[in-house]
TORFI-446670 format. One record per residue (C-alpha): residue number from 1; z, x, y. Coordinates in pm, whole numbers, padded with zeros to 5 digits. Layout:
<nodes>
<k=NUM&w=Z&u=X&v=Y>
...
</nodes>
This chain:
<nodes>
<k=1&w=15339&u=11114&v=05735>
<k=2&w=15706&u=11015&v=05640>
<k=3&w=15681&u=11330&v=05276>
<k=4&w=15525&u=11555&v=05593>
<k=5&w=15771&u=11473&v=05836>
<k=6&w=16127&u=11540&v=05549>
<k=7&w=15911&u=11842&v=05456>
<k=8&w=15947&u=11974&v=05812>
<k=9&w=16296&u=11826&v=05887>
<k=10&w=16510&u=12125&v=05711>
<k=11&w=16301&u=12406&v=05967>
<k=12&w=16427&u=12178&v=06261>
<k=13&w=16775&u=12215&v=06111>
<k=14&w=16744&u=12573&v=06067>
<k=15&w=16618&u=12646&v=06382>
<k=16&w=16858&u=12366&v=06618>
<k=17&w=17213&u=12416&v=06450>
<k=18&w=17346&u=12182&v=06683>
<k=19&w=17645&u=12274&v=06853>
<k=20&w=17578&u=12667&v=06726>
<k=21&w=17611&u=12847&v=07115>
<k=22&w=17938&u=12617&v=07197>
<k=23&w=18131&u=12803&v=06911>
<k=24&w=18254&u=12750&v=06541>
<k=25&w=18185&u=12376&v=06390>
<k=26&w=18461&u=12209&v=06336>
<k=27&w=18271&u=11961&v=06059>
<k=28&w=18002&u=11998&v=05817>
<k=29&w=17788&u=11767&v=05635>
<k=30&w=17907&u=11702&v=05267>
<k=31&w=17558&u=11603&v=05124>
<k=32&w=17707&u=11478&v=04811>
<k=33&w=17839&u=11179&v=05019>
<k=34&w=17565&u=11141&v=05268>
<k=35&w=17358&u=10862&v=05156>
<k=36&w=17102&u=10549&v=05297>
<k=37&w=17015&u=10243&v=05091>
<k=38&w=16806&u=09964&v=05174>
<k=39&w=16993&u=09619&v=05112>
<k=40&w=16756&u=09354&v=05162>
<k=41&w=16664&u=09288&v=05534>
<k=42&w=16968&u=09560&v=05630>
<k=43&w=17002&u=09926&v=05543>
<k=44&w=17370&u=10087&v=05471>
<k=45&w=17415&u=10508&v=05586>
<k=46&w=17691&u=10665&v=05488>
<k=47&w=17761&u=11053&v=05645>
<k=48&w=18014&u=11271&v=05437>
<k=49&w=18210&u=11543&v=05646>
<k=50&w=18450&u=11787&v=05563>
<k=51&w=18635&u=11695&v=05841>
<k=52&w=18698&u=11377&v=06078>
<k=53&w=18562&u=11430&v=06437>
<k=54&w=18489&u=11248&v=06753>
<k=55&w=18152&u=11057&v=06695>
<k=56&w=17918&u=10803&v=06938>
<k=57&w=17605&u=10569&v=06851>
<k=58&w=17351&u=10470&v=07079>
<k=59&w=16965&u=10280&v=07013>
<k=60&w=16669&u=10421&v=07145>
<k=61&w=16351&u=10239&v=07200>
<k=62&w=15973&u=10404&v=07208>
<k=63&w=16018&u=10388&v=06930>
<k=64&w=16319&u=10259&v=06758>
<k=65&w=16540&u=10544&v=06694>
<k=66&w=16942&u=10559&v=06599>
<k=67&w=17119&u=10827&v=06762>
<k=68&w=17405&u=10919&v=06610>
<k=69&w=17643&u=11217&v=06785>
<k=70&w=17917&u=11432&v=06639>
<k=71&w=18133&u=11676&v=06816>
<k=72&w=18179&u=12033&v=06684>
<k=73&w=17965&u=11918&v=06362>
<k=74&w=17712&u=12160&v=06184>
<k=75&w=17420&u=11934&v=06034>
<k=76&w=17221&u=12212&v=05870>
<k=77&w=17321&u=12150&v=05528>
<k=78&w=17187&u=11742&v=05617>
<k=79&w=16957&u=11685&v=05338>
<k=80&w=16667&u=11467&v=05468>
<k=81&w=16559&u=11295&v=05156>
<k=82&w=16926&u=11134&v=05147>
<k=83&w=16835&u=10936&v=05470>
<k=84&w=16496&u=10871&v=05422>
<k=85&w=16553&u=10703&v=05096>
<k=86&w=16605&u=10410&v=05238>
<k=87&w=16308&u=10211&v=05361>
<k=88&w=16452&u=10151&v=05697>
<k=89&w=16428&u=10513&v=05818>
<k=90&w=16143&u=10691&v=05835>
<k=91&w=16252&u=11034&v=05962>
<k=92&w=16542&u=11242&v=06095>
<k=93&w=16589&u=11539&v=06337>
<k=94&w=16848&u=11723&v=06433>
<k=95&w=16909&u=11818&v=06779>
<k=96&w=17172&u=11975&v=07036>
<k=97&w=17338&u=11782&v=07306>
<k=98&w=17510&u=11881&v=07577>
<k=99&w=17926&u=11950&v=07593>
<k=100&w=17922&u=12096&v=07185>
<k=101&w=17804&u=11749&v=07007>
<k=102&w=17509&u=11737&v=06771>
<k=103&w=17250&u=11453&v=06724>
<k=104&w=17132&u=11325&v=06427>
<k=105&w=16818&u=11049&v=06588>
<k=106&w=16690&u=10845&v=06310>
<k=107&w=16343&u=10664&v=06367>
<k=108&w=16364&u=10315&v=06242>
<k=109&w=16112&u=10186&v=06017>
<k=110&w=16175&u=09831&v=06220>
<k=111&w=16402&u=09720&v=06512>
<k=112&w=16730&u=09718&v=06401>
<k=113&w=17095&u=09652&v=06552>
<k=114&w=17428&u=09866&v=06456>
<k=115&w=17580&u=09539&v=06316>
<k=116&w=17899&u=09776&v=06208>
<k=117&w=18061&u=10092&v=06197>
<k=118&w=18383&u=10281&v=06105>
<k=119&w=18513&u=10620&v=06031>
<k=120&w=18711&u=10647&v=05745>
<k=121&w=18924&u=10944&v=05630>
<k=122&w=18983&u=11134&v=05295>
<k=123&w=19336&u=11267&v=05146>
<k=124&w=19406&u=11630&v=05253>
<k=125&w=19316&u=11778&v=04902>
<k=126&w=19004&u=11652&v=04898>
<k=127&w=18646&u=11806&v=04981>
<k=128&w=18526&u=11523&v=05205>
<k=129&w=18736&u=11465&v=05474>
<k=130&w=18580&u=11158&v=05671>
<k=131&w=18263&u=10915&v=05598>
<k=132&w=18123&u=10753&v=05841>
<k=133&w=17969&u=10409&v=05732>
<k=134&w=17726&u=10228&v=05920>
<k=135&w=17534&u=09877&v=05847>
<k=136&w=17200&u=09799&v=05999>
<k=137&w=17062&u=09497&v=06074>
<k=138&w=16702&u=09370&v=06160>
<k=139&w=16665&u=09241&v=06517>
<k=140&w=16338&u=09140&v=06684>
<k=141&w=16184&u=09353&v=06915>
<k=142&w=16305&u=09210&v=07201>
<k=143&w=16708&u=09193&v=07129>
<k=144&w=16632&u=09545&v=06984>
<k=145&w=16528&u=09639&v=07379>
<k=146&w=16795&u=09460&v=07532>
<k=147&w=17018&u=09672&v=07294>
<k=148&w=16831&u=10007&v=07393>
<k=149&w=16893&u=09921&v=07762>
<k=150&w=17244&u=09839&v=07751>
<k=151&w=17291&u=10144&v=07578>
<k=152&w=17156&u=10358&v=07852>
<k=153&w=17396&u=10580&v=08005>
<k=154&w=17683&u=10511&v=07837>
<k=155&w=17608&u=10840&v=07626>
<k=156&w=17935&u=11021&v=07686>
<k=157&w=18178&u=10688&v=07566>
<k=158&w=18248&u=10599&v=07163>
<k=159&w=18175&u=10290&v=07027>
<k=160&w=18437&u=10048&v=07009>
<k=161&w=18608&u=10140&v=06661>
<k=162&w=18547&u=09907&v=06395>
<k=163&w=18786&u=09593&v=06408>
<k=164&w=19029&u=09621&v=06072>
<k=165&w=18924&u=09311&v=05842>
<k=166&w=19176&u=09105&v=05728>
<k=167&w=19135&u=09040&v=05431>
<k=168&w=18958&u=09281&v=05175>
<k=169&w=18618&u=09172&v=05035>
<k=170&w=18621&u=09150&v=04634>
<k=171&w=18284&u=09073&v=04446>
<k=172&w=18327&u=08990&v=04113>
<k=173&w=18068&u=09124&v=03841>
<k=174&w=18015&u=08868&v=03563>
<k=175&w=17886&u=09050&v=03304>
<k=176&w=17592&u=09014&v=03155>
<k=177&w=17364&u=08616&v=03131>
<k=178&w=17056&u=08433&v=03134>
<k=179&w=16851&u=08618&v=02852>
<k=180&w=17126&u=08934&v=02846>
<k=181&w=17407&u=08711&v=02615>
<k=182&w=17581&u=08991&v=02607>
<k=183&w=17793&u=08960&v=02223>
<k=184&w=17835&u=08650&v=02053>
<k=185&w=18062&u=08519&v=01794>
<k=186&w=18124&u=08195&v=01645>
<k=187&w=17865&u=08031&v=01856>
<k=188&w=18039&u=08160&v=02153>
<k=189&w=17839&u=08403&v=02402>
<k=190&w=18033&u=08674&v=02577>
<k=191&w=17837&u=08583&v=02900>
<k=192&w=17931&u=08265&v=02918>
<k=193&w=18303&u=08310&v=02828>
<k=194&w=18315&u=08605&v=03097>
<k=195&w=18168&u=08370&v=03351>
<k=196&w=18463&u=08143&v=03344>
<k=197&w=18681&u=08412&v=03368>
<k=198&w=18500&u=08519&v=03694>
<k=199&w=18522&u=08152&v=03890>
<k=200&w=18873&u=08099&v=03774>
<k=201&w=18941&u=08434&v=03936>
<k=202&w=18763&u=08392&v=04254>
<k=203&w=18964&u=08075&v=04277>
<k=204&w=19242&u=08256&v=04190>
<k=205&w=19180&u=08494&v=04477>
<k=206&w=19058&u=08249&v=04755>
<k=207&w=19332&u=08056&v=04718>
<k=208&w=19593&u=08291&v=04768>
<k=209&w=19449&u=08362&v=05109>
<k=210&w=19449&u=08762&v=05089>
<k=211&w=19090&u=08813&v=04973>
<k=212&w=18694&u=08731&v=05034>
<k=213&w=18485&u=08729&v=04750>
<k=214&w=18155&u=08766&v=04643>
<k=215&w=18016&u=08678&v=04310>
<k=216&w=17743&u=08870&v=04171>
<k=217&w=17594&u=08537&v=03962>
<k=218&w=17752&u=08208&v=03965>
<k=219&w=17541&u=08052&v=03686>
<k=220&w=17363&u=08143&v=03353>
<k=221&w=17104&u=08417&v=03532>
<k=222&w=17060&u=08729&v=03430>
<k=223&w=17078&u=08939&v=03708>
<k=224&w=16979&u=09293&v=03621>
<k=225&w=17132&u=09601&v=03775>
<k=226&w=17043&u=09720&v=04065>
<k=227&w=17074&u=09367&v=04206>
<k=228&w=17422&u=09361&v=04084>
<k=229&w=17449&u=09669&v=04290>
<k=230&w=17273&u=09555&v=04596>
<k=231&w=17516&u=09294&v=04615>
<k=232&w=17830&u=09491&v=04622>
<k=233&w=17623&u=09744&v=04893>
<k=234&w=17518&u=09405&v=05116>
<k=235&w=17861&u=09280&v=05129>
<k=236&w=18039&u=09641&v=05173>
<k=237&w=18298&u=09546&v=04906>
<k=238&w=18587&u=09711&v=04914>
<k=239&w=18629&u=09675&v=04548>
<k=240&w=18399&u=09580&v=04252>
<k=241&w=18516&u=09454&v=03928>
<k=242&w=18305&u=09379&v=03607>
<k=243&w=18437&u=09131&v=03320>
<k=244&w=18342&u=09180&v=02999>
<k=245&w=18436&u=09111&v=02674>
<k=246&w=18405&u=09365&v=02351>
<k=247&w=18313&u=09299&v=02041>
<k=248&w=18370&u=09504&v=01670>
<k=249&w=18160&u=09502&v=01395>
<k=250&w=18490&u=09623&v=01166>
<k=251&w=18875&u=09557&v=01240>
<k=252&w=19070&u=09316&v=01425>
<k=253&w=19159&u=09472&v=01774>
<k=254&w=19223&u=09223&v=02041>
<k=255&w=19361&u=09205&v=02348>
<k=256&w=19245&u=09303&v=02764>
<k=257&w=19207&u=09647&v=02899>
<k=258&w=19100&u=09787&v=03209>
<k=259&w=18799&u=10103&v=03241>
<k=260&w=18754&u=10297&v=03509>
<k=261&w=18422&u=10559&v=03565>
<k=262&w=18517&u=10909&v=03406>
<k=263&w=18195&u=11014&v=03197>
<k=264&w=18379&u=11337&v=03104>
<k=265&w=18717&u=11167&v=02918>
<k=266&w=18527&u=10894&v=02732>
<k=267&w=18650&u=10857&v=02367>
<k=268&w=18401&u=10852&v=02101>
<k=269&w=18497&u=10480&v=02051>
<k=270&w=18449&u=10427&v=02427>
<k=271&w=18101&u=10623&v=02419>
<k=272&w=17981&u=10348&v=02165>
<k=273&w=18084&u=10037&v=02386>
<k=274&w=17952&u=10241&v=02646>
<k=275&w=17582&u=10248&v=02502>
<k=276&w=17632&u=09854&v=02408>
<k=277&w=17685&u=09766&v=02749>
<k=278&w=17413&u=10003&v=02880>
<k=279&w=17155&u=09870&v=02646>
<k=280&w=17253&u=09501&v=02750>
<k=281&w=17244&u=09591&v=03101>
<k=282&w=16871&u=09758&v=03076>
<k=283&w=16688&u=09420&v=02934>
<k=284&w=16312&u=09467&v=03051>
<k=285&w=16302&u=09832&v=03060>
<k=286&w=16496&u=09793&v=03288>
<k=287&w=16636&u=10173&v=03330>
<k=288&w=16752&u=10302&v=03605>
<k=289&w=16783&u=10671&v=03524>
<k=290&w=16356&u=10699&v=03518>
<k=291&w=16334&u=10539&v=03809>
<k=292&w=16346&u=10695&v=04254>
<k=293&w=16391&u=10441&v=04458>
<k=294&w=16711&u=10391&v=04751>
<k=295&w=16922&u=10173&v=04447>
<k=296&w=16868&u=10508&v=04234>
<k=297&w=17034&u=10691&v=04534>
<k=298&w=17327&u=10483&v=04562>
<k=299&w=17396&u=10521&v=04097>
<k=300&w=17372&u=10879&v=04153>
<k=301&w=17517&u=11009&v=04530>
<k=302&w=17806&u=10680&v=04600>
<k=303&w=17974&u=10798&v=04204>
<k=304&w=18161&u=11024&v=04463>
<k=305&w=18484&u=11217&v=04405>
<k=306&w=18637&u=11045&v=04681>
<k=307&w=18572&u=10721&v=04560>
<k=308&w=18738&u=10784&v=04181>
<k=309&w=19106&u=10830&v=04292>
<k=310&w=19076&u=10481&v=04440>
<k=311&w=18904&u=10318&v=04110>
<k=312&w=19200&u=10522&v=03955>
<k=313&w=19456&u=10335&v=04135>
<k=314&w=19277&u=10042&v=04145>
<k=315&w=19246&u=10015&v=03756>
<k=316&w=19645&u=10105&v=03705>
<k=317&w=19763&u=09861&v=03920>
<k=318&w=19476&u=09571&v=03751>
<k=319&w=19686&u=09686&v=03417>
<k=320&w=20035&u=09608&v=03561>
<k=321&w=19968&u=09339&v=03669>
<k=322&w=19793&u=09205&v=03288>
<k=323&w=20090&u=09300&v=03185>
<k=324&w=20334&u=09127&v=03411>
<k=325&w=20115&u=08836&v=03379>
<k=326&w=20211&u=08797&v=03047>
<k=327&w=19800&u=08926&v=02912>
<k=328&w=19795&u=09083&v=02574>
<k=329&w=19680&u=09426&v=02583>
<k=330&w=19480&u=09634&v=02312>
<k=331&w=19748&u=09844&v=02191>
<k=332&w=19544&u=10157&v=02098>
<k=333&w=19389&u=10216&v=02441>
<k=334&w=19450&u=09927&v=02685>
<k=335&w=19375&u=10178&v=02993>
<k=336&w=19076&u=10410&v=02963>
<k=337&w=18768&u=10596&v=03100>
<k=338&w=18370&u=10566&v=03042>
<k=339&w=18060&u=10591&v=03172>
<k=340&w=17975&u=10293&v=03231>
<k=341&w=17691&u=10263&v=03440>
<k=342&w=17771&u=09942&v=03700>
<k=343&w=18098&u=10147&v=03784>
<k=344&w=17918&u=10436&v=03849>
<k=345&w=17688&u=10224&v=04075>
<k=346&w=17940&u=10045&v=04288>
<k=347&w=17991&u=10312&v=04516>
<k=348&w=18314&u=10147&v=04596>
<k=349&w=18681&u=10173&v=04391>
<k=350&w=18566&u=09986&v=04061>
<k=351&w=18691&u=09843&v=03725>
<k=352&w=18569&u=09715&v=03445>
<k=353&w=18798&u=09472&v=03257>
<k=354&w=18717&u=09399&v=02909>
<k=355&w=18947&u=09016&v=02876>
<k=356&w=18959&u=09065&v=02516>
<k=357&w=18770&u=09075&v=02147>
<k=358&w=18543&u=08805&v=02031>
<k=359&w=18600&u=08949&v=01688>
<k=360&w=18958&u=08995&v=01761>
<k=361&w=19062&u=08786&v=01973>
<k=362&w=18815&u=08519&v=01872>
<k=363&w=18598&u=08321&v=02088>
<k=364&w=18804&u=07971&v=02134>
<k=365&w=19139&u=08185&v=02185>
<k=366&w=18926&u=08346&v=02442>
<k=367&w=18803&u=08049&v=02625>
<k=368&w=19119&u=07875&v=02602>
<k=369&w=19199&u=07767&v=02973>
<k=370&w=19549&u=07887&v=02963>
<k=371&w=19426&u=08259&v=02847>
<k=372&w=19200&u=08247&v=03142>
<k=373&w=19412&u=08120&v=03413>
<k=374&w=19678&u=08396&v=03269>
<k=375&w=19426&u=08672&v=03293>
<k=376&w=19272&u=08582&v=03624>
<k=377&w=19639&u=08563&v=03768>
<k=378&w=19696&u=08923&v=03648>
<k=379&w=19388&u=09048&v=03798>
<k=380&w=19529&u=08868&v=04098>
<k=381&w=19885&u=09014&v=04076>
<k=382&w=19720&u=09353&v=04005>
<k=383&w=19435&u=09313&v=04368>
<k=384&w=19785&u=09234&v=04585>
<k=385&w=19926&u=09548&v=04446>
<k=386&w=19622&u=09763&v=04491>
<k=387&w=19529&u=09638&v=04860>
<k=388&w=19892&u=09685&v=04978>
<k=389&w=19927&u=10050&v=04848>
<k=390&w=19556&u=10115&v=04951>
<k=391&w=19612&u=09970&v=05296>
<k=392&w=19956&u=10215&v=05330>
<k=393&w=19766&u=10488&v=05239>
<k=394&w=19482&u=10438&v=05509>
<k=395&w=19725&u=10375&v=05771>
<k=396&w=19900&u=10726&v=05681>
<k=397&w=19553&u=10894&v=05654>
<k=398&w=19501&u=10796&v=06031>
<k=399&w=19810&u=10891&v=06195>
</nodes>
């Protein structure tokens, strides 16, 4: 019923462009952008435009539906699979309402409550000009009415916009542990050396009061992929970063540097640490390319354009502040590019930080607690940085 009911959904868009009689759209969908992903008991949308416009939510029971309307927005490019994805919703129509908006009503799978939602908007040189984010939650059936009938006729007012949070969430991406050990040298595993560096920096971070944080494994587990992912969608990071630590088989390279997702300006030397880190990540068969599930969605549609100029900023200011910080850097290439896949799945501005070279560096240099103090304060230095400018930028984005 769900395969017949997306196999209909692009006629109903065809023949209901909504908002077509009230004149030209001022908005479009960007499907690119426009993704749904199950995260546990909650479900995560996210609706690219090409333009920022007025929008309103409202539930619907009999049965549990998600109304979602957009003035002066053209929905026929919407593609249905992107929604339905997810678990949580089972179909979508599009529809006209009254006074030039368009509906997009999404039948829940389960009750569910709009437990947030925000608007945010792109730089002027960019394709997407606004995404609207939204996070479900499951409710029982009778909160879920008592939601439906507040909601009743109080179609024509917007939501109260999302409250600004205070302080940015971080989750922290410990690469690699349990039966992943990730490299190892001199009895040392990189999994366990990058897992110290990930508490000392979440202490790091609490303690200067400016961030929340999230780790993606606090002990030896291994944690595989997509639940590494699932964790940065459930918390709706605001930025992801993944410590690592490399390893040669020839030379003596040491010293941190900082990756951000660019499959197209990879070096050759990067593309071979690239398929290291992949092949440690997919333990178990573990790979996520064969695979079509709502975690498959978010690798593929969130590694978004207007996510990389972020992760691009993000990863130069994580290098200042290294540096400033006093953090030896690896002198051929201390800031590059690669495809690595856990940046391309974060859907949110990402790094990956590589502390240093078990064959370079050497494993007890590495784990000395001085080196990792001094590196976790960098990353610190370099998150202040990064937040303030990224904040600035919002703020001008809005006026």
């Amino acid at each position: 019923m769900k395969a017949l009911l997306a196999a209909a959904l692009p006629l109903l868009l065809a023949t209901a462009p909504a908002a077509a009689e009230e004149g030209p759209a001022r908005a479009a969908i960007v499907p690119e952008v426009t993704v749904a992903a199950d995260a546990g008991r909650a479900a995560r949308v996210e609706l690219g435009l090409s333009d920022a416009v007025p929008w309103r939510l409202r539930l619907l029971d009999g049965p549990p539906r998600l109304a979602l309307d957009l003035r002066d927005a053209d929905l026929s490019a919407l593609a249905p699979s992107s929604l339905t994805r997810a678990r949580a919703i089972e179909a979508v129509r599009a529809v006209r309402a009254p006074g030039g908006w368009a509906r997009l009503e999404m039948r829940l799978a389960r009750p569910m409550r709009i437990a947030r939602a925000g608007m945010t908007v792109g730089d002027e040189d960019e394709d997407v000009g606004a995404v609207l984010v939204l996070r479900l939650e499951e409710v029982d059936a009778g909160r879920f009415a008592g939601l439906a009938h507040e909601e009743e006729g109080a179609e024509a007012s917007a939501p109260a916009p999302r409250t600004p949070r205070i302080r940015p969430v971080i989750v922290i991406d410990a690469g690699h542990g349990g039966i992943d050990p990730g490299a190892v040298a001199g009895g040392r595993r990189e999994a366990d050396i990058v897992l110290a560096y990930a508490r000392a920096l979440k202490e790091q971070l609490l303690r200067s009061g400016r961030f929340e944080v999230v780790m993606t494994r606090e002990t030896d587990d291994f944690v595989p992929l997509r639940d590494r992912v699932a964790v940065a969608v459930a918390a709706d990071a605001d930025a992801f970063l993944s410590l690592h630590a490399d390893s040669l088989g020839e030379g003596a390279a040491r010293g941190g540097r900082v990756f951000t997702f660019d499959a197209g300006r990879q070096s050759e030397a990067t593309a071979r640490l690239v398929e290291r880190h992949q092949r440690d990540s997919l333990v178990g068969d573990l790979d996520l390319t064969e695979t079509d599930d709502a975690v498959t969605t978010v690798l593929v549609d969130l590694a978004s354009a207007r996510a990389r100029p972020r992760s691009e900023r993000l990863g130069d200011a994580l290098l200042i502040g290294m540096e400033e910080a006093g953090v030896g850097l690896y002198r051929a290439a201390p800031r590059a590019r690669g495809d690595f896949a856990v940046l391309r799945a974060a859907g949110v501005p990402a790094a990956l930080v590589e502390v240093g070279f078990l064959t370079g560096d050497g494993p007890e240099a590495l784990a000395d607690p001085d080196t990792v103090r001094r590196m976790a304060r960098g990353l610190l230095e370099g998150l202040i940085l990064w937040s303030a400018d990224d904040a600035a930028r919002a703020g001008r984005e809005m006026r």
